[in-house]
N, C-alpha and C positions, 0 to 999 in steps of 0.2 A: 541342530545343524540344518541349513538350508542350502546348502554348496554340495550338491549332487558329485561335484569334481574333485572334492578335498582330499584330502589324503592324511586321515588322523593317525595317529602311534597312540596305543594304550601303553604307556610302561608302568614302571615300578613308584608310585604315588606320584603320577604325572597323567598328562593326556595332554598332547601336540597336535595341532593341525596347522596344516600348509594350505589355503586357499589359494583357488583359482584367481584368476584376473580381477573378476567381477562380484569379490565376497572378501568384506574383512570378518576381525573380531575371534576371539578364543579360538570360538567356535564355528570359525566361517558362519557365520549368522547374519549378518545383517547387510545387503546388499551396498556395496561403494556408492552407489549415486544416489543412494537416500543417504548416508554418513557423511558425503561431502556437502551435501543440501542441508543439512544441520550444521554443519560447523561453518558455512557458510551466512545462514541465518540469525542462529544463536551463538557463534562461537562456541559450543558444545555441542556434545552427542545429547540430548534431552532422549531417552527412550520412549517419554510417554507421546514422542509425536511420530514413534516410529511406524505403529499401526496406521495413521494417516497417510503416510506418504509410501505407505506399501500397498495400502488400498490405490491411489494416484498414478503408481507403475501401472498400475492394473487398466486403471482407469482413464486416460490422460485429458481427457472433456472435465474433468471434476474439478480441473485445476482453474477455470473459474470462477467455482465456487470458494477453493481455499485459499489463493491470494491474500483477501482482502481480511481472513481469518488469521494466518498467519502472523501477517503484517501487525495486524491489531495486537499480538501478543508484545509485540516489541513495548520500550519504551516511550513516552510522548515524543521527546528529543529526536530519537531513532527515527519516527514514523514519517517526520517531518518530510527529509527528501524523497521517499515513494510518491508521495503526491504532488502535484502543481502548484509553484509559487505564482506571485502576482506577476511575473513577465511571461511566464508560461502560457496565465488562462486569458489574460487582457491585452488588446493590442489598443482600447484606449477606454477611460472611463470616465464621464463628463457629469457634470451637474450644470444645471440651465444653461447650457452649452461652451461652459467653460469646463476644461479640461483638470481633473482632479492630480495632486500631486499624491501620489501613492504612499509615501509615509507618513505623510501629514494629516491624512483625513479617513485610512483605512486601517486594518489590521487586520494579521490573518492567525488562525487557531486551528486545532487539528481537532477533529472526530475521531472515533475509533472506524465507525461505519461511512462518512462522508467523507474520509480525508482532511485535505487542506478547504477551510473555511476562510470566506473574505466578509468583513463585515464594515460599513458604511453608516453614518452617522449613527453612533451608538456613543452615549453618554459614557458608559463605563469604559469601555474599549478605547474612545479617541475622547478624554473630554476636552471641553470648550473650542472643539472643531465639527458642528456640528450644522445640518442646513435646514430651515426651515423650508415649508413646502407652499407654495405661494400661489401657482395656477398651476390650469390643464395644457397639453399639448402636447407635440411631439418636442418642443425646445425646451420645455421644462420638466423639472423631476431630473432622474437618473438615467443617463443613458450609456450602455456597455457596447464595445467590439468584440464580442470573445472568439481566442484562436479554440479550435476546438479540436484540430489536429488529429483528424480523425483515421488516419495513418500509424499512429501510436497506439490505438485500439485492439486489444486481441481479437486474432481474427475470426474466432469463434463465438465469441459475444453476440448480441442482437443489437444492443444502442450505443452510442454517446450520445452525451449531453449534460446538464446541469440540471440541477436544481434550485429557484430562485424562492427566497421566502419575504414576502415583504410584509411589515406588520408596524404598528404605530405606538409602539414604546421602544 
């Protein structure tokens, strides 16, 4: 029992406890807003994430770090709306300065660690919508607007930003 305030009955092959406000379970054991934060996450109480998110009461900077831990446990499907679709991250995205039709020529895929990934002429991903790469410039190649909405950022973090990989297969 972790509910200092409880009020257990030992009877006759029984044991009852009345919890406080801020304590459910048998045993008043396990604090209410780590048991709503599970069944809100998981639709279940999972126990073995209950050490985590008592250590988190404790700690509440940590919760940085667990987000993106969390979230990862979900399924692919699930993960999906925590991260940024393509109207979220681009306000426009061009190739030699024509302007790209977003389902025509992109797709986007989840990380467990990057989130929502967008990916641009890839054979497998979009085929036979694909650009060849023809000069140098600022008007040729790829060019992005991205919103980056940096308002949306926890405000205890240190960056936003992306990360861009550009590579030739």
């Amino acid at each position: 029992m972790k509910d200092g305030a409880a009020e257990c009955i030992d009877g006759i092959n029984s044991f009852i406890c009345n919890c406080s406000d801020q304590w459910v379970g048998e045993h008043c054991e396990m604090n209410k807003i780590i048991e709503q934060v599970l069944l809100n996450i998981f639709g279940e109480v999972r126990l073995d994430m209950v050490p985590l998110l008592e250590e988190l009461l404790k700690n509440p900077t940590l919760i940085k770090d667990m987000v993106s831990f969390i979230i990862g446990l979900r399924g692919y499907f699930d993960r999906l709306p925590f991260s940024w679709n393509y109207d979220d991250m681009f306000d426009l995205v061009a190739y030699e300065d024509k302007e790209i039709i977003k389902e025509e020529y992109t797709s986007m895929w989840n990380d467990v660690v990057l989130g929502n990934c967008f990916t641009l002429n890839h054979l497998f991903f979009v085929p036979n919508k694909t650009f060849d790469y023809r000069d140098i410039g600022r008007n040729q190649g790829l060019r992005a607007k991205l919103r980056i909405s940096y308002e949306e950022y926890m405000p205890w973090t240190d960056t936003a930003g992306i990360s861009v990989y550009v590579h030739n297969k």
